[in-house]
C-alpha positions as CSV (number, residue, x, y, z in Angstrom):
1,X,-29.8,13.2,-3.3
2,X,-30.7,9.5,-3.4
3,X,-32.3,9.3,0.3
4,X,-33.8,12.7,0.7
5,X,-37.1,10.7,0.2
6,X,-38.0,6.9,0.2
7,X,-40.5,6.4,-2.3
8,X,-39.4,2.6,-3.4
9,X,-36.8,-0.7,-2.7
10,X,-36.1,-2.8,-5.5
11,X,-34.9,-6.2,-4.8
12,X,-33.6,-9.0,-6.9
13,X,-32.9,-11.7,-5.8
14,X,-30.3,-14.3,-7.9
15,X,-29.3,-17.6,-7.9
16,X,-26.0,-18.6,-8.5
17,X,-23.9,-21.9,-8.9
18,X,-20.4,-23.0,-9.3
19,X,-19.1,-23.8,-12.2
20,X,-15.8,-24.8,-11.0
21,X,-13.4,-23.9,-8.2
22,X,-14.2,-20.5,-6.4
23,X,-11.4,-18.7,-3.8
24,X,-12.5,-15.5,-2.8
25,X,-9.8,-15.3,0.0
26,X,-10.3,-14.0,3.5
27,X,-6.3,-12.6,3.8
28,X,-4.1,-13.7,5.9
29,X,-5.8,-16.0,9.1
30,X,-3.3,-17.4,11.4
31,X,-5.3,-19.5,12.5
32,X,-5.6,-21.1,9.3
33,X,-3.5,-23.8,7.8
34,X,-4.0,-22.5,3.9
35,X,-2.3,-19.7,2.8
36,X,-5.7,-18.6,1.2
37,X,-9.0,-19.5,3.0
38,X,-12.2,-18.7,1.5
39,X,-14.0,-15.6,3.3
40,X,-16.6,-17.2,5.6
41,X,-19.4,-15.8,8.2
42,X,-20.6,-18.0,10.9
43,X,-18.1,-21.1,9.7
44,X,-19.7,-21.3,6.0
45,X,-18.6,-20.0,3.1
46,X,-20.0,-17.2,1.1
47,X,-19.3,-14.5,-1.9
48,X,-19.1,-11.4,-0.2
49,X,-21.1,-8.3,-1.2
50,X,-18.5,-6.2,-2.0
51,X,-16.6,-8.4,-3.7
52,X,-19.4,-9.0,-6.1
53,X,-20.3,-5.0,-5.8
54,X,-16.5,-4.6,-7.0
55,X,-16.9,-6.5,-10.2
56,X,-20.6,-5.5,-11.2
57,X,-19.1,-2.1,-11.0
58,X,-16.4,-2.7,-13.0
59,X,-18.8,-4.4,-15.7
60,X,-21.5,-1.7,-15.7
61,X,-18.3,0.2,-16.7
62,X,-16.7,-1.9,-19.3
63,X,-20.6,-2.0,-20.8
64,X,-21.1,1.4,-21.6
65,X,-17.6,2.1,-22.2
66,X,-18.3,0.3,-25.2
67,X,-21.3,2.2,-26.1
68,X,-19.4,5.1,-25.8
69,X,-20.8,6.6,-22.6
70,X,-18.5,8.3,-20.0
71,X,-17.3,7.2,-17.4
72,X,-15.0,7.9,-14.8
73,X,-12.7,5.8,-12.5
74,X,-13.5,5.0,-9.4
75,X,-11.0,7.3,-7.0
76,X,-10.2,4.1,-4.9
77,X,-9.1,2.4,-8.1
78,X,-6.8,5.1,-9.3
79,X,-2.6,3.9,-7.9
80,X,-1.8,5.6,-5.0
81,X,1.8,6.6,-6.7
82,X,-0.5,8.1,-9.6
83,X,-2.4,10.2,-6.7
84,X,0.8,11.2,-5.1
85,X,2.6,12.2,-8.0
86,X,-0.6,14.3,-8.9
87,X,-0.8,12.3,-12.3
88,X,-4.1,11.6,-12.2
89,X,-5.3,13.2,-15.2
90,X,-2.9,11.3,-17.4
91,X,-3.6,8.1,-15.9
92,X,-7.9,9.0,-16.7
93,X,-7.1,10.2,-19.9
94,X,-4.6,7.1,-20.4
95,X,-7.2,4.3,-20.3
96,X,-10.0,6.8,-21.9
97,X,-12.1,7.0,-18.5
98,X,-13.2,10.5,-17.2
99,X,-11.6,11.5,-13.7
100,X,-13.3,10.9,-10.4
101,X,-16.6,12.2,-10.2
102,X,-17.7,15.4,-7.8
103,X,-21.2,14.8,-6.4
104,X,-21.5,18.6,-6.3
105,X,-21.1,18.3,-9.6
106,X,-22.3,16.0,-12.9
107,X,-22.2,12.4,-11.6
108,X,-21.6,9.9,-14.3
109,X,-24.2,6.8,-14.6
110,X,-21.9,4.1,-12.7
111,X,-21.6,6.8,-9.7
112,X,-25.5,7.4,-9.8
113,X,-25.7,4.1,-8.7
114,X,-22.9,2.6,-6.9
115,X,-21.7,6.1,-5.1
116,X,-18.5,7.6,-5.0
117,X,-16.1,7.5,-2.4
118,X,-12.4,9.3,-1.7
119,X,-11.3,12.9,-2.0
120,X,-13.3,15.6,-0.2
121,X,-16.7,14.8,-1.1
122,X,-19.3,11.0,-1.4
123,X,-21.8,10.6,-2.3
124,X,-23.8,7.4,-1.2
125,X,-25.0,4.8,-3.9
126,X,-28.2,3.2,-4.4
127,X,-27.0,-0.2,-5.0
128,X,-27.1,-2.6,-2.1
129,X,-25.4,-6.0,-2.4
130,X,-25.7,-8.4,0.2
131,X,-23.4,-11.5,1.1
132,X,-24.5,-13.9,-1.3
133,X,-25.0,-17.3,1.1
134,X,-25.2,-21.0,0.7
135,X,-28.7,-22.4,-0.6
136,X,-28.9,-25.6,1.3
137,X,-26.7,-26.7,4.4
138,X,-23.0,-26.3,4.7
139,X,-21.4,-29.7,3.7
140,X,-17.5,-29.2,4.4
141,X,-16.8,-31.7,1.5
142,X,-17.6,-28.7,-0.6
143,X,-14.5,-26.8,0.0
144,X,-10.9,-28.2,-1.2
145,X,-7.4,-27.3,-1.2
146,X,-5.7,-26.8,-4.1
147,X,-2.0,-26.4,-4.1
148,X,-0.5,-24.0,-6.9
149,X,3.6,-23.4,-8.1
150,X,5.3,-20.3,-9.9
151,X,6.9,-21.7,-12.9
152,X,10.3,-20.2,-14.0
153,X,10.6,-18.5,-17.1
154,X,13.9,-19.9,-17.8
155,X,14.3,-22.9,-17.0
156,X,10.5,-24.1,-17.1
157,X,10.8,-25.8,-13.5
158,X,8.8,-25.0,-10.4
159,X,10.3,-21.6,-8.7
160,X,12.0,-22.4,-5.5
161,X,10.0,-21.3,-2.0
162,X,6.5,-20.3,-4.1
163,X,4.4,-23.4,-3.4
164,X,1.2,-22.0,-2.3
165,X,-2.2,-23.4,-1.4
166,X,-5.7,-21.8,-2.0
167,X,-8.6,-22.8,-0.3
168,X,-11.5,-23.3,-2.7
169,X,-15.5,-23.7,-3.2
170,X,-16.2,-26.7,-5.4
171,X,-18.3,-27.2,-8.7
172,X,-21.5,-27.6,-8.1
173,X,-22.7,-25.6,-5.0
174,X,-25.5,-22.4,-5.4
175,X,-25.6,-20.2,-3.5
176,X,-28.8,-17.3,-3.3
177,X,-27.9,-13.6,-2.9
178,X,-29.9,-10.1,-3.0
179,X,-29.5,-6.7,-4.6
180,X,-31.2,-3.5,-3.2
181,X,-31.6,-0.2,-4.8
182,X,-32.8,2.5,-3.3
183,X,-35.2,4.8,-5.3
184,X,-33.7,3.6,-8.5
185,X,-34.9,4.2,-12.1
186,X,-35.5,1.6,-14.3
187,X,-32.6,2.0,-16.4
188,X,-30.4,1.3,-13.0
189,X,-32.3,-2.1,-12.2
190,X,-31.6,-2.7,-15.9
191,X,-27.9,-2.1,-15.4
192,X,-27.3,-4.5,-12.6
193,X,-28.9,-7.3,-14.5
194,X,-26.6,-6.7,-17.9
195,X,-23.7,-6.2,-15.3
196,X,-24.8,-9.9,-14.1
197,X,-24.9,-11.2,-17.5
198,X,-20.9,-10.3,-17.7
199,X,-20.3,-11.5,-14.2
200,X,-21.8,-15.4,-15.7
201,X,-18.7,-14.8,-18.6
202,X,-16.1,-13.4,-16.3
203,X,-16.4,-15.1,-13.6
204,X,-15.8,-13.4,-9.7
205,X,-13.0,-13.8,-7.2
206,X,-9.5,-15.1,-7.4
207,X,-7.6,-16.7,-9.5
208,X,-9.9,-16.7,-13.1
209,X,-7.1,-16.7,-15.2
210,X,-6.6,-20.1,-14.1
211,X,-9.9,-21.2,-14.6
212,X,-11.4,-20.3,-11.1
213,X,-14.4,-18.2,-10.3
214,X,-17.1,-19.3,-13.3
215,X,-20.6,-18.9,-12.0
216,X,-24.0,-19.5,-13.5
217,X,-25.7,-16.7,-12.6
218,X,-29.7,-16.5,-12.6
219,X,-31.8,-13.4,-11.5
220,X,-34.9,-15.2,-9.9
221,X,-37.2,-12.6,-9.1
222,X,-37.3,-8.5,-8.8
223,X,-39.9,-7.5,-6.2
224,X,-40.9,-3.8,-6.2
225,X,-41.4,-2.6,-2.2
226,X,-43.3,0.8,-2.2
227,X,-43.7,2.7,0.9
228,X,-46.8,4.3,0.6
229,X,-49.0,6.3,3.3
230,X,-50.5,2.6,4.5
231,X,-46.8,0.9,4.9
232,X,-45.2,-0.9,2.1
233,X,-46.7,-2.1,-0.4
234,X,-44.7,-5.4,-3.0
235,X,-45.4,-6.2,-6.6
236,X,-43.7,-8.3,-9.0
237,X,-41.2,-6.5,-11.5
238,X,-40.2,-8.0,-15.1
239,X,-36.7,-8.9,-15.0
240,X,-37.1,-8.5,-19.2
241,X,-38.7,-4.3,-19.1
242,X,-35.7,-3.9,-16.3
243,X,-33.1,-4.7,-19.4
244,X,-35.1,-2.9,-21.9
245,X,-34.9,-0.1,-20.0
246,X,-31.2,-0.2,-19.7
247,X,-30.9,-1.2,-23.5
248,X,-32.8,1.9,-24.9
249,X,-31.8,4.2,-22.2
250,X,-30.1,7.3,-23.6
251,X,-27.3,8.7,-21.9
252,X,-25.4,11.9,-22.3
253,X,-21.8,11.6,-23.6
């Protein structure tokens, strides 16, 4: 449905700086000698796309849950005891979400653009989120190690054997990132910025209970690629119409 023809790539592209720490952990790496490094490419660290895909999902979600617009859960978010015990639609109806969406049939708004994925059928999404990379040269003074301690509930006193160290970004450090979609309307463009606007309160990666993850997040530019019968041809968007568009936009419920 989304690529049967390429007519138009949006692209934003968005700056973003640390607020504080950021761990966005690469799993377990023997080599390593944290517990949790930060996920890197080539030696530096960076956000990774879906990371960040993950939570503007999940805010594009929580933002017109609130304006009373159906959605469904993702079927890669649903518990895999809930799937097995075939529980699904009381865990959907549970949390007041609508169950997984079939492409083959109505496709809620967070599915038209992010895709679906599990069960039988996908259905690709629009939405393309890049690594979001370092804006100057990688200065290894930028990363620290912070070392953290379950507490007890007892006692109040550090529990035994759960001293564990995280690998961190500093304050301070932008980074630059892009976001494709493919063929989008207005509304979707719209929705990405918005979702953006959450990810600056929320914060991304590990750890943001503790005070972790807080970004400033800035959409620079949107630039409009056309492919017309002369190649492609690029225009300035307005970041502001994109939100409009979103903010107006009248969805079935």
């Amino acid at each position: 449905m989304t690529f049967q023809k390429l007519d138009r790539i949006v692209e934003l592209k968005v700056d973003y700086k640390t607020l504080g720490s950021l761990s966005i952990g690469a799993g377990d790496q023997p080599q390593s000698t944290v517990d949790t490094p930060v996920v890197r490419i080539g030696g530096k660290p960076v956000i990774p796309g879906s990371s960040l895909k993950g939570a503007l999902r999940s805010n594009i979600e929580a933002i017109l849950a609130a304006r009373g617009v159906d959605v469904c859960v993702p079927y890669t978010a649903i518990p895999n005891e809930v799937r097995k015990e075939g529980k699904t639609g009381e865990y959907v109806k549970k949390i007041g979400r609508l169950q997984p969406c079939d492409p083959q049939r109505k496709v809620c708004p967070v599915c038209q653009i992010f895709g679906t994925a599990g069960g039988q059928v996908g259905l690709s999404g629009r939405a393309i989120v890049l690594d979001v990379q370092l804006a100057a040269e990688f200065d290894p003074a930028i990363l620290a190690e912070r070392t953290h301690v379950a507490i007890t509930r007892d006692k109040r006193s550090q529990a035994g054997g759960a001293l564990v160290s995280v690998e961190a970004v500093d304050a301070g450090v932008e980074f630059i990132g892009e976001i494709r979609l493919v063929n989008p309307e207005d509304w979707m463009v719209g929705a990405i910025l918005r979702g953006l606007d959450v990810l600056a309160k929320m914060g991304v990666g590990a750890k943001k209970t503790s005070g972790y993850g807080q970004l400033k997040v800035k959409p620079r530019s949107v630039m409009i690629h056309t492919l017309t019968t002369e190649g492609w041809k690029e225009q300035l968007g307005d970041l502001e119409a994109y939100r409009k568009a979103f903010d107006t936009h009248k969805f079935g419920t």
